[in-house]
C-alpha positions in Angstrom: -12.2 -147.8 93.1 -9.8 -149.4 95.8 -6.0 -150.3 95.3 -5.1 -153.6 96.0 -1.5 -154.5 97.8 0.4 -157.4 98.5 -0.3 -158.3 101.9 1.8 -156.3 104.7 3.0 -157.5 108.0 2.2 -154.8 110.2 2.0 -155.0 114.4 2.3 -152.8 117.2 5.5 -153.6 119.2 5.0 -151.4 122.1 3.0 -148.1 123.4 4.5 -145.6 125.9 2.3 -143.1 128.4 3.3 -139.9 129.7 0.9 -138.5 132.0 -1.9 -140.2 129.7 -5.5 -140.3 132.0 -4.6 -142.6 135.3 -1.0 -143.7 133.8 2.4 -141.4 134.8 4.3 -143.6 133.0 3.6 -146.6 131.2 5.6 -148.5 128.8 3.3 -151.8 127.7 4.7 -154.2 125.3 2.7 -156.4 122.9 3.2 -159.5 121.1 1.6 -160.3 117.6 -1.3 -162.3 119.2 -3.8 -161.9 121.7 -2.4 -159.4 124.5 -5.2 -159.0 127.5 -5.4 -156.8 129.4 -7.1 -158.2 132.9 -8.8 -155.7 136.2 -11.7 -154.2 138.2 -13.4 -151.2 136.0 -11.9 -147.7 136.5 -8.2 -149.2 136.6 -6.8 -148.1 133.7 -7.7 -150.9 130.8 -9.6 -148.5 128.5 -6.8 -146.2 128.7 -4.6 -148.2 126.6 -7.2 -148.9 124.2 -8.1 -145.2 123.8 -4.2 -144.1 123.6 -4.1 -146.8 120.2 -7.0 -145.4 118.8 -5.6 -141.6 119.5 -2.6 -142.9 117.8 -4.2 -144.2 114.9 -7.0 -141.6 114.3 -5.1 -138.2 116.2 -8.2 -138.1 118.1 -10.0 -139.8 121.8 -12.9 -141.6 121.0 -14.6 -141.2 124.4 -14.3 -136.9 124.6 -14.7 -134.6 121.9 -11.7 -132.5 124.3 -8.5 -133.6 123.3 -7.0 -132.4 126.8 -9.3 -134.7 128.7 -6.5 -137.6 128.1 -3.9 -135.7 129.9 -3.7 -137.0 133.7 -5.2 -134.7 136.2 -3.0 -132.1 138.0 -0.3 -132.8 135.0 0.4 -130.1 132.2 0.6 -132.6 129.1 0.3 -135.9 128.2 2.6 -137.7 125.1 2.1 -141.4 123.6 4.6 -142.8 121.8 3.5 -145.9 119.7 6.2 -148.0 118.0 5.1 -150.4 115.5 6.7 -152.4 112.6 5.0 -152.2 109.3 6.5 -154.4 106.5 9.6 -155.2 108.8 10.2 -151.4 109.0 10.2 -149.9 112.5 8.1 -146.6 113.1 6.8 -144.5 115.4 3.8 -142.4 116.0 3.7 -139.8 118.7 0.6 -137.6 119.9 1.3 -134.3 122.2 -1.9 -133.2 124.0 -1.8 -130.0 126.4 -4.2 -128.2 129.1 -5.0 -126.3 126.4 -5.8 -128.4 124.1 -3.0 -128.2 122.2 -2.0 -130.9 119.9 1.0 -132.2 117.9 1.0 -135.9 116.0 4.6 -137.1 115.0 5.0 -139.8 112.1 8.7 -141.0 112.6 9.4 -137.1 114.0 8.1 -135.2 110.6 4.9 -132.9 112.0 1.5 -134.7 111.0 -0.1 -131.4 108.8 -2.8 -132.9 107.9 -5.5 -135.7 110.0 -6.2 -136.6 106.1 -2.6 -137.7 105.3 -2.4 -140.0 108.6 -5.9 -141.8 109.3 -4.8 -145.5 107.6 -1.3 -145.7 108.7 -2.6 -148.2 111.5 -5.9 -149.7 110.5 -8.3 -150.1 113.4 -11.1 -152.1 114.4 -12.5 -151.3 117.8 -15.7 -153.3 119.6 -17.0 -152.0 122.9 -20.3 -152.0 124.5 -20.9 -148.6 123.6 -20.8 -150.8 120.0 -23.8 -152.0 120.4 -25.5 -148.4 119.7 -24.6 -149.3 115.5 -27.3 -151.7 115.7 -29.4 -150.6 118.4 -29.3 -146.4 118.1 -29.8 -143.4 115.8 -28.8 -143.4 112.5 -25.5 -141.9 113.7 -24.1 -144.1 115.4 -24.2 -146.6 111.8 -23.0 -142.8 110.1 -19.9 -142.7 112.4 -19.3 -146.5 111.7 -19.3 -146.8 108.1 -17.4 -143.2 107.7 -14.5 -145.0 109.9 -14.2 -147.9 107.4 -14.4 -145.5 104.6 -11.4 -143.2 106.3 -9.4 -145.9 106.5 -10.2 -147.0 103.0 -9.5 -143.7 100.9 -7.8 -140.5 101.3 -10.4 -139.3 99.2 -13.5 -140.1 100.4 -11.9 -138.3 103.9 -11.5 -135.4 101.9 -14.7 -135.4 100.1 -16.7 -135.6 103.6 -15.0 -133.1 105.4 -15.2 -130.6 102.1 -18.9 -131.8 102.5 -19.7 -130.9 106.0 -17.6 -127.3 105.8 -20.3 -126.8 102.9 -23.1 -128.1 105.2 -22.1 -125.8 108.3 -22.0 -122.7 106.2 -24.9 -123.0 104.6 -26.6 -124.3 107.8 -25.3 -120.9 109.3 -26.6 -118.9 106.4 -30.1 -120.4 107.1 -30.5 -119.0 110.4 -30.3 -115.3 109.4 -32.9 -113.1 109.1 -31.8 -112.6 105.1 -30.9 -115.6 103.6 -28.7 -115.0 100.0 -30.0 -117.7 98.0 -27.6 -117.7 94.9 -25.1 -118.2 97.7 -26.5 -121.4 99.1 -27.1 -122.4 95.8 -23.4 -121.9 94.9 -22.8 -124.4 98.2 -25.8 -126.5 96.3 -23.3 -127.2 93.6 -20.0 -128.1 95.3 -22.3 -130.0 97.8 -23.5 -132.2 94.4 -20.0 -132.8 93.5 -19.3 -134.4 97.0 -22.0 -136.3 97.4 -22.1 -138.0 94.0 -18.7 -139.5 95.1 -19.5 -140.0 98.9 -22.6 -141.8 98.0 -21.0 -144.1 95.4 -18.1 -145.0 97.6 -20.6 -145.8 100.8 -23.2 -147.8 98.5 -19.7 -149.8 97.8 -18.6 -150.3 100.8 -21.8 -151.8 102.6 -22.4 -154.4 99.5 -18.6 -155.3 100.5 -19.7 -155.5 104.3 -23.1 -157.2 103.2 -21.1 -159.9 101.3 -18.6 -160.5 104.1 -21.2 -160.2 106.4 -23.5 -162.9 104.9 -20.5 -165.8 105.3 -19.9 -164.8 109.3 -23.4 -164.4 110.2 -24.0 -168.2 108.7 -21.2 -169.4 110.4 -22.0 -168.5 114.1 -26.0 -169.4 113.5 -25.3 -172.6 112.0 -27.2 -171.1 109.0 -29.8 -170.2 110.4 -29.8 -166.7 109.8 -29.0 -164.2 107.0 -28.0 -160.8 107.0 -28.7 -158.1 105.1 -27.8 -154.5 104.3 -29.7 -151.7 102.9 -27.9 -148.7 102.5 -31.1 -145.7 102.7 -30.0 -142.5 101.5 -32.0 -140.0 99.4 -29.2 -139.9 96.5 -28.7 -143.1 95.3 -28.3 -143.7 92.1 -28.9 -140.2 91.2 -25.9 -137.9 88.9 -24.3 -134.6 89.9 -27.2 -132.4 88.2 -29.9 -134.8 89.6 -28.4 -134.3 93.4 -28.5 -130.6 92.9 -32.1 -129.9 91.4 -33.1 -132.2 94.4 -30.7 -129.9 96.8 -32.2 -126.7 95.1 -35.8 -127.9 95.3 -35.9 -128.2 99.1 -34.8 -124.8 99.8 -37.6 -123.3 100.1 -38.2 -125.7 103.0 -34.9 -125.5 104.2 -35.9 -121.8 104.6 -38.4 -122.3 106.5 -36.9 -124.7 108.9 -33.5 -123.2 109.2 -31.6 -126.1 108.7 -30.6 -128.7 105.5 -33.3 -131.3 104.7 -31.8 -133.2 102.2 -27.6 -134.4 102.4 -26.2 -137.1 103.4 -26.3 -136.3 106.8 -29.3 -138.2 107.2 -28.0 -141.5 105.7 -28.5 -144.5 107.2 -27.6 -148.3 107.2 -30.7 -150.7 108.1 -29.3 -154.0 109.2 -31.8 -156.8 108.4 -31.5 -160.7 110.0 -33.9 -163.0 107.9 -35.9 -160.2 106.3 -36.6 -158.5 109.4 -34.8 -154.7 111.0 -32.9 -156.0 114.2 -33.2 -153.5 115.8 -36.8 -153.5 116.2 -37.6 -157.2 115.5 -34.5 -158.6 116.7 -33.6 -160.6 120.3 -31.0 -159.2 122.3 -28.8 -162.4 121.1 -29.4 -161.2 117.2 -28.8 -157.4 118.2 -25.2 -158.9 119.8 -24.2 -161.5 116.7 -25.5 -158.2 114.0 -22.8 -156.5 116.2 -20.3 -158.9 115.9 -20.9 -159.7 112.6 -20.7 -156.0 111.0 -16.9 -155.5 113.0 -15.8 -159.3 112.0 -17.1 -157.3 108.3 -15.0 -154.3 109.1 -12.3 -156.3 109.4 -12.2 -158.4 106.4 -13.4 -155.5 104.4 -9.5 -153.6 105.3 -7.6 -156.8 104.8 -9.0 -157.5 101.7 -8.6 -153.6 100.4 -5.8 -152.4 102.5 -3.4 -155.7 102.0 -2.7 -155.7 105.9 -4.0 -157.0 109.3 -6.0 -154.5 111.1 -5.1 -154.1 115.0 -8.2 -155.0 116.9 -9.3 -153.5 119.8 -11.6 -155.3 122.4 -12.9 -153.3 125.1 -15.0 -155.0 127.0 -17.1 -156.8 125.3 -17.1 -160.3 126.8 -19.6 -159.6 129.4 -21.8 -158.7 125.8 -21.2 -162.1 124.7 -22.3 -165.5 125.4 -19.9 -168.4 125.9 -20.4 -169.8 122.0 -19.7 -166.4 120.6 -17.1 -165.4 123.1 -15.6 -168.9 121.1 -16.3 -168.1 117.9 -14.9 -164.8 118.4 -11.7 -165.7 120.0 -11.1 -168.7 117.3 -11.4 -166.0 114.6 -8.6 -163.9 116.0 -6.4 -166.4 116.8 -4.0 -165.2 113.9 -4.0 -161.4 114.4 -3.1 -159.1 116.7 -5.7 -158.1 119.2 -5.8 -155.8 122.2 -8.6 -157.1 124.8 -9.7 -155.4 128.0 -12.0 -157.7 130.6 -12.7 -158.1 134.2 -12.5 -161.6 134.0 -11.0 -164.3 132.3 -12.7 -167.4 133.1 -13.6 -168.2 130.3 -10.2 -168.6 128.2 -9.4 -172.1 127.6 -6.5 -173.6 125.5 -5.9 -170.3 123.8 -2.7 -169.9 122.1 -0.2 -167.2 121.7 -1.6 -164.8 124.4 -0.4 -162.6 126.7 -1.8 -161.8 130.0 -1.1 -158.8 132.0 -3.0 -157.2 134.9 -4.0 -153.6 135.4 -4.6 -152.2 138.6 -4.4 -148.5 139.5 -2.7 -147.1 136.0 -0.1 -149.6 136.6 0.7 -153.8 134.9 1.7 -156.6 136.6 2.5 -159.2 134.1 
């Protein structure tokens, strides 16, 4: 299912701002280590970790409105990210306008399609809003494992966004007063095809992040605990033909509700810690290390398929964390490159190959 690569030496070098949020003009440069990124809240630190993610995924992940980035009373906003990928420099640039208007760059040739650019720069991000995989609606564990699948295949990007155009139409045809049938059963059959391969690929996936999962969660308990993953979806197992009897044979409720009972839409993850949901049965400290553990997953999951070091992105999260996993974590990244953001930093000590600079206002002092 996956292609597997020699590994890559990939990093970012530096990130330019134009008129991006609270920055005029920013040019930040990184090392391949720890760079953090040190200030009071609502100075500018999550700005450079959202302008790497735009760059990586053509898309904010705090607005659905691209032209939110752009800084107030300005007309656009531009991010130039240079990075070096198998001692090969490139660039990514994102345009965003007022209205809404947006242009992504690969090494100046256009970005056509989101498809063709989601993996050039694998991403692992962990804020406190993170804490809402374990903790929230199904979702939230959705939006996760659909990143890590992005990032793992062209194809399963395509097959989920073929999926949901199928889902909205038919979703669309539902809430009419006449409702063609044949028609939504037409959907019923492309929606089959996608699914078969959506669910395959995501059952995958979560073994791999179940297996990884199980080594890191015993590290930082000591043993003590064991993680588990159950992937719960309605399909699994099931062919092409079996998917779309089971499509067709809910229709008659998804007549009378207006909307699509059965799809993968309503797949979830359940995240388990000694036989027992977290998020029910779990302590705040488990809900935190389940958290931890599942992006620590993430991560190894992309090195091990993609052949290259994911960037990660830290926003945050150290007031999430106690002191021994604050440790853990920052002994784990210790050989990557990592963007942190924090309020504080107390609580490094003898940390190598870091970079400190301070943000106040939408400008660094270094």
């Amino acid at each position: 299912m996956y292609y597997k690569f020699s590994v890559i030496d990939m990093f970012l070098k530096n990130i330019n701002l134009t008129s991006f949020r609270n920055y005029s003009f920013q040019q930040i440069n990184f090392i391949n280590g720890i760079n953090m990124f040190v200030g009071d809240n609502a100075q500018g630190k999550t700005n450079i970790i959202e302008s790497i993610y735009m760059s990586a995924f053509g898309k904010s992940y705090r607005t659905q409105k691209d032209n939110e980035v752009v800084k107030f009373g300005d007309e656009f906003c531009i991010i130039n990210l240079n990075y070096n990928k198998n001692n090969i420099d490139n660039e990514i640039q994102v345009y965003v306008d007022n209205l809404n208007r947006k242009q992504i760059k690969l090494n100046d040739l256009k970005v056509k399609k989101i498809m063709d650019f989601v993996g050039e720069i694998p991403i692992v991000i962990f804020s406190p809003d993170s804490l809402d995989i374990v903790k929230g609606a199904p979702g939230k564990r959705r939006r996760f494992l659909d990143m890590v699948c992005s990032q793992l295949s062209k194809s399963y990007l395509l097959n989920l966004q073929e999926y949901n155009k199928c889902l909205k139409l038919k979703n669309s045809i539902l809430k009419k007063d006449y409702i063609d049938e044949e028609y939504i059963k037409v959907l019923h059959m492309k929606m089959a095809k996608y699914i078969e391969k959506i669910v395959l690929f995501r059952k995958d996936v979560i073994l791999k992040l179940e297996q990884k999962g199980r080594v890191i969660e015993k590290s930082i308990t000591g043993g003590k605990e064991e993680l588990c993953l159950n992937y719960l979806t309605d399909f699994i197992n099931l062919s092409e033909m079996e998917i779309l009897e089971l499509l067709n044979s809910h229709l008659y409720i998804d007549k009378m509700r207006k909307s699509s009972i059965k799809g993968i839409q309503r797949d979830d993850i359940e995240v388990l810690v000694n036989e027992k949901e977290v998020s029910k049965f779990g302590s705040q400290g488990q809900n935190r290390t389940s958290l931890l553990v599942l992006k620590l997953a993430n991560f190894e999951v992309l090195i091990d398929e993609l052949g290259e070091n994911p960037i990660l992105l830290l926003d945050d999260i150290m007031s999430e964390l106690d002191r021994n996993r604050i440790n853990f974590l920052l002994e784990y990244i210790g050989g990557y490159q990592s963007i942190i953001t924090t309020t504080d930093s107390d609580f490094l000590d003898n940390i190598n190959n870091i970079k400190i600079s301070k943000v106040f206002n939408g400008t660094l002092e270094i």
